[in-house]
TORKOL-4160 file (C-alpha; in steps of 0.2 Angstrom, whole numbers, padded with zeros to 4 digits, m for minus):
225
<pt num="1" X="0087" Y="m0032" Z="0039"/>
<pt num="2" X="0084" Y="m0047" Z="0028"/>
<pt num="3" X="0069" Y="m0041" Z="0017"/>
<pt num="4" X="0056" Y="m0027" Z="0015"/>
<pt num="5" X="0038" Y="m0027" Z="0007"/>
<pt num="6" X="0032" Y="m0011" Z="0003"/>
<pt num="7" X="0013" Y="m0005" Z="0004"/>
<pt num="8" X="0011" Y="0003" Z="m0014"/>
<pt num="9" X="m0003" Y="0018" Z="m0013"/>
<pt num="10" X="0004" Y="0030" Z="0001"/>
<pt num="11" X="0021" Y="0023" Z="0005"/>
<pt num="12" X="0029" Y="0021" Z="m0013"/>
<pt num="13" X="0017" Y="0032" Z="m0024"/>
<pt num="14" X="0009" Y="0047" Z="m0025"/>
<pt num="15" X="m0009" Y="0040" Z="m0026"/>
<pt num="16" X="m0020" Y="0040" Z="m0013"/>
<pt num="17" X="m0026" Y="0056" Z="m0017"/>
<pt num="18" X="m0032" Y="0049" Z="m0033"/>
<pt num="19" X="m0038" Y="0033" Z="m0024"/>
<pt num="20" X="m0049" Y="0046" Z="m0011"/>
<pt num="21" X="m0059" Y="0050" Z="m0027"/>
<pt num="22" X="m0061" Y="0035" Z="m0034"/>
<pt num="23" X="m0079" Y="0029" Z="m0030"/>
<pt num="24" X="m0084" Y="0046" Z="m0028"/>
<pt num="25" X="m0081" Y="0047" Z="m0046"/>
<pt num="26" X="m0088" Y="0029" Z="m0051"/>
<pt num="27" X="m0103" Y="0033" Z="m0045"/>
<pt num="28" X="m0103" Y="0051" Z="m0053"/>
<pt num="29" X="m0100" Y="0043" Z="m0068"/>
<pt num="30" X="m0118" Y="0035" Z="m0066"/>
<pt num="31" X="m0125" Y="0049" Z="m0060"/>
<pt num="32" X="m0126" Y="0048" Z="m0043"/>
<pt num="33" X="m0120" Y="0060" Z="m0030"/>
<pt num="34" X="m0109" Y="0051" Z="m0016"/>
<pt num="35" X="m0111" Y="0054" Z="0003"/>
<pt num="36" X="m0100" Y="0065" Z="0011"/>
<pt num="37" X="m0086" Y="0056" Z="0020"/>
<pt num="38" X="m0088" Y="0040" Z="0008"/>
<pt num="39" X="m0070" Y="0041" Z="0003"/>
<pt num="40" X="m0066" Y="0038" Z="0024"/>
<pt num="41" X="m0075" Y="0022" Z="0022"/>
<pt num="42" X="m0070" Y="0012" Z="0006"/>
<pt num="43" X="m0050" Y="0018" Z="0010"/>
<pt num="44" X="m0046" Y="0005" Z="0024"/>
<pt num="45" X="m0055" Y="m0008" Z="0013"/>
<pt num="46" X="m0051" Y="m0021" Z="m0001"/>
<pt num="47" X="m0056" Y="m0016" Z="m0019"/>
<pt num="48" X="m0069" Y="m0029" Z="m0018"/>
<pt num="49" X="m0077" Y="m0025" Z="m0001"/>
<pt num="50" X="m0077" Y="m0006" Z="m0008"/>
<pt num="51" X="m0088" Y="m0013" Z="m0023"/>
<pt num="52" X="m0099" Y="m0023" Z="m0011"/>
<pt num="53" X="m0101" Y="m0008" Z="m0002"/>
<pt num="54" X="m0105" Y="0004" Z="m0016"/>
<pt num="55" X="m0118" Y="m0008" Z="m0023"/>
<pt num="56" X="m0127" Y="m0009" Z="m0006"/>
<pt num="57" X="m0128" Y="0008" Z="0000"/>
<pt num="58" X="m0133" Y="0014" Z="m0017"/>
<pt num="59" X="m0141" Y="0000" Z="m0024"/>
<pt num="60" X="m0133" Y="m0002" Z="m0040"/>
<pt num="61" X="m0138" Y="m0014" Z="m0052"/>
<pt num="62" X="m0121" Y="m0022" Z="m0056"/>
<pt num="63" X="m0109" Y="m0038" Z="m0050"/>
<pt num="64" X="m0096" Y="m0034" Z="m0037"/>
<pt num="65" X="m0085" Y="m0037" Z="m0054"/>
<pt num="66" X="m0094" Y="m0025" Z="m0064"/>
<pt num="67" X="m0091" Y="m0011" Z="m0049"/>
<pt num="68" X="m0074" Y="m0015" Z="m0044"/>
<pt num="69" X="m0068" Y="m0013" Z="m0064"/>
<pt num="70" X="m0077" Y="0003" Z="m0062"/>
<pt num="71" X="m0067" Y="0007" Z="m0050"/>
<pt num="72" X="m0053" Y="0001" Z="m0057"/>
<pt num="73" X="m0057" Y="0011" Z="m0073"/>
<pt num="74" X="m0055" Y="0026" Z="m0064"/>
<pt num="75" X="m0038" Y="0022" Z="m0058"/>
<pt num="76" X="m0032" Y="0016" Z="m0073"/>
<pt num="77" X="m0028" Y="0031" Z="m0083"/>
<pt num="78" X="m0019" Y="0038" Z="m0069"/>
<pt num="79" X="m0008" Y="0024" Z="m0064"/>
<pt num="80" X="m0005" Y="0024" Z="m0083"/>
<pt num="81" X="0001" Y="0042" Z="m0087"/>
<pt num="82" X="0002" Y="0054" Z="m0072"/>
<pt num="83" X="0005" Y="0045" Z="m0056"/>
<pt num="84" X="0024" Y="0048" Z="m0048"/>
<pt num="85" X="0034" Y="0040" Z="m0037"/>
<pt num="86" X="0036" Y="0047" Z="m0018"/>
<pt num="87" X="0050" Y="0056" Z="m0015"/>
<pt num="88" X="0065" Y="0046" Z="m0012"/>
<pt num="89" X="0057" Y="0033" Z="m0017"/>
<pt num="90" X="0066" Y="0026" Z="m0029"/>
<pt num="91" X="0083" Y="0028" Z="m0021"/>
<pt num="92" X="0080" Y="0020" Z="m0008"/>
<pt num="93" X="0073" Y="0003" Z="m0017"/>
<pt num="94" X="0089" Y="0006" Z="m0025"/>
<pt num="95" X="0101" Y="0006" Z="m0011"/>
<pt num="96" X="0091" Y="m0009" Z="m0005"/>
<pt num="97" X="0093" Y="m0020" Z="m0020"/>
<pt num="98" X="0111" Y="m0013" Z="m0021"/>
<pt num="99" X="0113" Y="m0021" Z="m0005"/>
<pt num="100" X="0107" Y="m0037" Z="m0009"/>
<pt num="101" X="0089" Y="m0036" Z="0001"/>
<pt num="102" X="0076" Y="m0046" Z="m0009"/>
<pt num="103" X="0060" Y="m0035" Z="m0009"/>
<pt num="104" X="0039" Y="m0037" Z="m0012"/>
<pt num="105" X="0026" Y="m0027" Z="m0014"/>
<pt num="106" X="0011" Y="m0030" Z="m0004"/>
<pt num="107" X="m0005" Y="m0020" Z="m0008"/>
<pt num="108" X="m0024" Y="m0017" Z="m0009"/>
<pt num="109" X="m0021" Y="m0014" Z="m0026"/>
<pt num="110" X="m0026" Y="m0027" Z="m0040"/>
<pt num="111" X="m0011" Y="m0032" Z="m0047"/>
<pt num="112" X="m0014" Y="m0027" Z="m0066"/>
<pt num="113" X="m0014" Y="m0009" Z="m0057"/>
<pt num="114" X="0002" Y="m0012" Z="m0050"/>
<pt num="115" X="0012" Y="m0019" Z="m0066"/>
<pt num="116" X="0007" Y="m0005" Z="m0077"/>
<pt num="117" X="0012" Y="0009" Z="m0063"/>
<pt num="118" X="0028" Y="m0001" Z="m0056"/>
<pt num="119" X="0031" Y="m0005" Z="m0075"/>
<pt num="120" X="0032" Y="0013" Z="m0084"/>
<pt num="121" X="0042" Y="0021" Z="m0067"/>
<pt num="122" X="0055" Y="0006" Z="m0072"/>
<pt num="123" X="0051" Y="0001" Z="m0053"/>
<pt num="124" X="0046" Y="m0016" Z="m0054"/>
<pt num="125" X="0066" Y="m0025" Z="m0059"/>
<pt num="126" X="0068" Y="m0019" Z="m0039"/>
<pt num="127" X="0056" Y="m0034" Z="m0034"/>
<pt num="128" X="0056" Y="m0051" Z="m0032"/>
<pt num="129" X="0036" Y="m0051" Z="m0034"/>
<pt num="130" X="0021" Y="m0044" Z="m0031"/>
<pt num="131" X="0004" Y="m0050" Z="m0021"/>
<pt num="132" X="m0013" Y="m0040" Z="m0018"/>
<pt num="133" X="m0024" Y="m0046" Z="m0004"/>
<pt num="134" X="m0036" Y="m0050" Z="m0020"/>
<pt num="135" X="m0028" Y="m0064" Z="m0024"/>
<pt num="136" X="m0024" Y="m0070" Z="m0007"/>
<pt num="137" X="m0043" Y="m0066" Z="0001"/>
<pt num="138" X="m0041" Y="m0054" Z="0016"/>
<pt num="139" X="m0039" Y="m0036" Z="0018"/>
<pt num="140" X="m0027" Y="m0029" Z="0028"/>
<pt num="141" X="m0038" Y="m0026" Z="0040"/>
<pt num="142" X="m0042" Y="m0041" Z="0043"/>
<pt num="143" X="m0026" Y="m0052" Z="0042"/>
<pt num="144" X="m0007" Y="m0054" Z="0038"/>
<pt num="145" X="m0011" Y="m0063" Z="0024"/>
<pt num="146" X="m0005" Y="m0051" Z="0010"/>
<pt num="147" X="0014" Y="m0050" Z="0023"/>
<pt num="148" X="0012" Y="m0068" Z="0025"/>
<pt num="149" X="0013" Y="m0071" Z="0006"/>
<pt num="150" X="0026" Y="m0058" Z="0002"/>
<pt num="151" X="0036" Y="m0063" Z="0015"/>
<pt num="152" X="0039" Y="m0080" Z="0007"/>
<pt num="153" X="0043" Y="m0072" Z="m0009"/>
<pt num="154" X="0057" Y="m0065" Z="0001"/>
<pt num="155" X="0065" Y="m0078" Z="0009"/>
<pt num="156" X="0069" Y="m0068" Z="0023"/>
<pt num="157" X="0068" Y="m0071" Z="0042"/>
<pt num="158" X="0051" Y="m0062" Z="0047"/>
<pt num="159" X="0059" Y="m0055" Z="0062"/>
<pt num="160" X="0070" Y="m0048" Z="0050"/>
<pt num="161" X="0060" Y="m0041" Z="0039"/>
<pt num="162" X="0052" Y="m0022" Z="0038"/>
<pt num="163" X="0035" Y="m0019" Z="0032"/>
<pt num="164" X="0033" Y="0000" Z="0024"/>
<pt num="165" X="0018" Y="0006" Z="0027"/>
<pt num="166" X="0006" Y="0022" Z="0028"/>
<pt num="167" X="m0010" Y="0016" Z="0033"/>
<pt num="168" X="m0012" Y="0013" Z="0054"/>
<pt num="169" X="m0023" Y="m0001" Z="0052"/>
<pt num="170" X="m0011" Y="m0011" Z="0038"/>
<pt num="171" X="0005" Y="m0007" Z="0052"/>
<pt num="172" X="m0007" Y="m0014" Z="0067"/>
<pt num="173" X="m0010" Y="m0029" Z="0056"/>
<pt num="174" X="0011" Y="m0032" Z="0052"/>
<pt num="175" X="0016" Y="m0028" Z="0070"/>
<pt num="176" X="0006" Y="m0041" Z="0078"/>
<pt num="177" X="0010" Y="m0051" Z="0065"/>
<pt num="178" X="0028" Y="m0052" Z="0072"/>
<pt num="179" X="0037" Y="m0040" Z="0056"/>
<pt num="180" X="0047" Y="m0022" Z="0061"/>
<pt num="181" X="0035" Y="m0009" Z="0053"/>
<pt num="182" X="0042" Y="0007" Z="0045"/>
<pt num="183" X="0029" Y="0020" Z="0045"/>
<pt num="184" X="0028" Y="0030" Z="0032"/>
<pt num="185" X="0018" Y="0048" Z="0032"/>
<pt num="186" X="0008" Y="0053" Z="0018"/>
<pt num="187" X="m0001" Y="0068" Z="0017"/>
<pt num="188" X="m0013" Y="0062" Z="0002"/>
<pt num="189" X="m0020" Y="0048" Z="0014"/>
<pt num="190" X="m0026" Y="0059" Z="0027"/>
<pt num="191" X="m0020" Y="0044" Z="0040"/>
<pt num="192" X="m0018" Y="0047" Z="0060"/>
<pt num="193" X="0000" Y="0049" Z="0062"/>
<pt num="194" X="m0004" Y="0050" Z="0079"/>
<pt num="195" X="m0012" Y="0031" Z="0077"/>
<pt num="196" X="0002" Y="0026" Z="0062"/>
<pt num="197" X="0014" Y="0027" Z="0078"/>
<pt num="198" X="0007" Y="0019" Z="0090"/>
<pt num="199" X="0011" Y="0002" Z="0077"/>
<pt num="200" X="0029" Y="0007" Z="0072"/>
<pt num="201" X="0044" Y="0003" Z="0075"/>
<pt num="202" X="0050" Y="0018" Z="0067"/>
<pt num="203" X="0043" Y="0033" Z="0058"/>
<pt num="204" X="0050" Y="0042" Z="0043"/>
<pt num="205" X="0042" Y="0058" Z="0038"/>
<pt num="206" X="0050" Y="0055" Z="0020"/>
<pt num="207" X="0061" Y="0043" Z="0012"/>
<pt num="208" X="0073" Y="0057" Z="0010"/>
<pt num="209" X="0088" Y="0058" Z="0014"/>
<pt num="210" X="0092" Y="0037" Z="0009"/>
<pt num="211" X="0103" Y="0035" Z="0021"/>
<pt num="212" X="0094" Y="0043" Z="0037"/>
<pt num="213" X="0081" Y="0031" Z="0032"/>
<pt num="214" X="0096" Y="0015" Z="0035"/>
<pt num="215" X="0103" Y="0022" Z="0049"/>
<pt num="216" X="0085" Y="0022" Z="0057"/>
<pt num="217" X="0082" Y="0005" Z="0053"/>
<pt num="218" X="0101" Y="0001" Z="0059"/>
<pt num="219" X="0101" Y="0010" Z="0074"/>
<pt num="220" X="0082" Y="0002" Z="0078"/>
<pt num="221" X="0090" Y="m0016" Z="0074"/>
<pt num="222" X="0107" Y="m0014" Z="0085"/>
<pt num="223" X="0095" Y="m0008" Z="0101"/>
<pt num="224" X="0085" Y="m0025" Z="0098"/>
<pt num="225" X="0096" Y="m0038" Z="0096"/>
């Protein structure tokens, strides 16, 4: 192991039970009562392509701007005052940096989101950056492009390098990307751990114990060489 970027929502945080809500309430907030199942849809995309969606299928009178810092909005608060790490979350970023292993974030989340979460659980001095597939165009259902980036602010050999993530389609899009993919279960997502499997290399049910979580990638790593 060479490197690691981490999916945020889901894999390091306790938030996609928040995030499941979130256009739900953005459109309650202007009065209108979402479909049922809407929060299955906007998950798997961007925070942009989520806007475009809401202003289509409801006919909102706004910018894709104007919706995706409603969206936003909802989040904000959370990620400011009540959001929590995942469990054994923070020791093993620990142990990773402690072990010299540059790390990224990768996420779906715009990155003034992710400062002020990362930033008041004293998470962020772990990384060597952060990139949000905002800023680099494409979803994570659509391309690498978010690993791509993050991978160079590694420095790291890709086929050395471990993606953690919760969401199937993001570990489909790293694994045939050519990264190891650590799948990482989270109840709040509601993902297919059925479907999360099928794309990783291995699968952690937590990120507790620490150092079951090493040995996995080690043992993974001395059966591939």
């Amino acid at each position: 192991m060479q490197g690691a970027i981490f999916d945020l929502d889901g894999t390091l945080l306790n938030s996609m039970g928040l995030w499941r809500h979130a256009g739900e309430i953005y459109l309650k907030n202007l009065g209108i009562t979402a479909e049922e199942g809407l929060a299955d849809t906007i998950l798997k995309m961007t925070i942009r392509g989520a806007a475009q969606y809401l202003i289509e299928r409801y006919s909102l009178p706004c910018s894709v701007e104007e919706a995706a810092g409603g969206i936003n909005g909802v989040m904000e608060s959370a990620y400011a005052t009540v959001i929590t790490p995942k469990e054994g979350a923070e020791q093993l970023l620990q142990a990773l940096f402690l072990r010299g292993i540059p790390m990224a974030v990768a996420t779906a989340t715009d990155r003034y989101l992710v400062e002020i979460a990362l930033g008041r659980l004293g998470l962020i001095k772990y990384f060597k950056g952060i990139v949000t597939c905002t800023e680099v165009g494409v979803g994570k259902r659509d391309g690498a492009d978010v690993y791509e980036a993050a991978l160079k602010l590694t420095g790291s050999a890709k086929k050395h390098t471990w993606v953690f993530e919760d969401s199937p389609h993001a570990a489909r899009t790293a694994s045939a990307a050519g990264f190891m993919v650590a799948g990482v279960e989270d109840d709040d997502g509601k993902n297919d751990i059925a479907e999360l499997q099928k794309y990783c290399d291995i699968f952690l049910s937590s990120l507790l114990p620490t150092e079951s979580v090493l040995k996995k990638i080690a043992d993974f790593e001395a059966k591939n060489k």
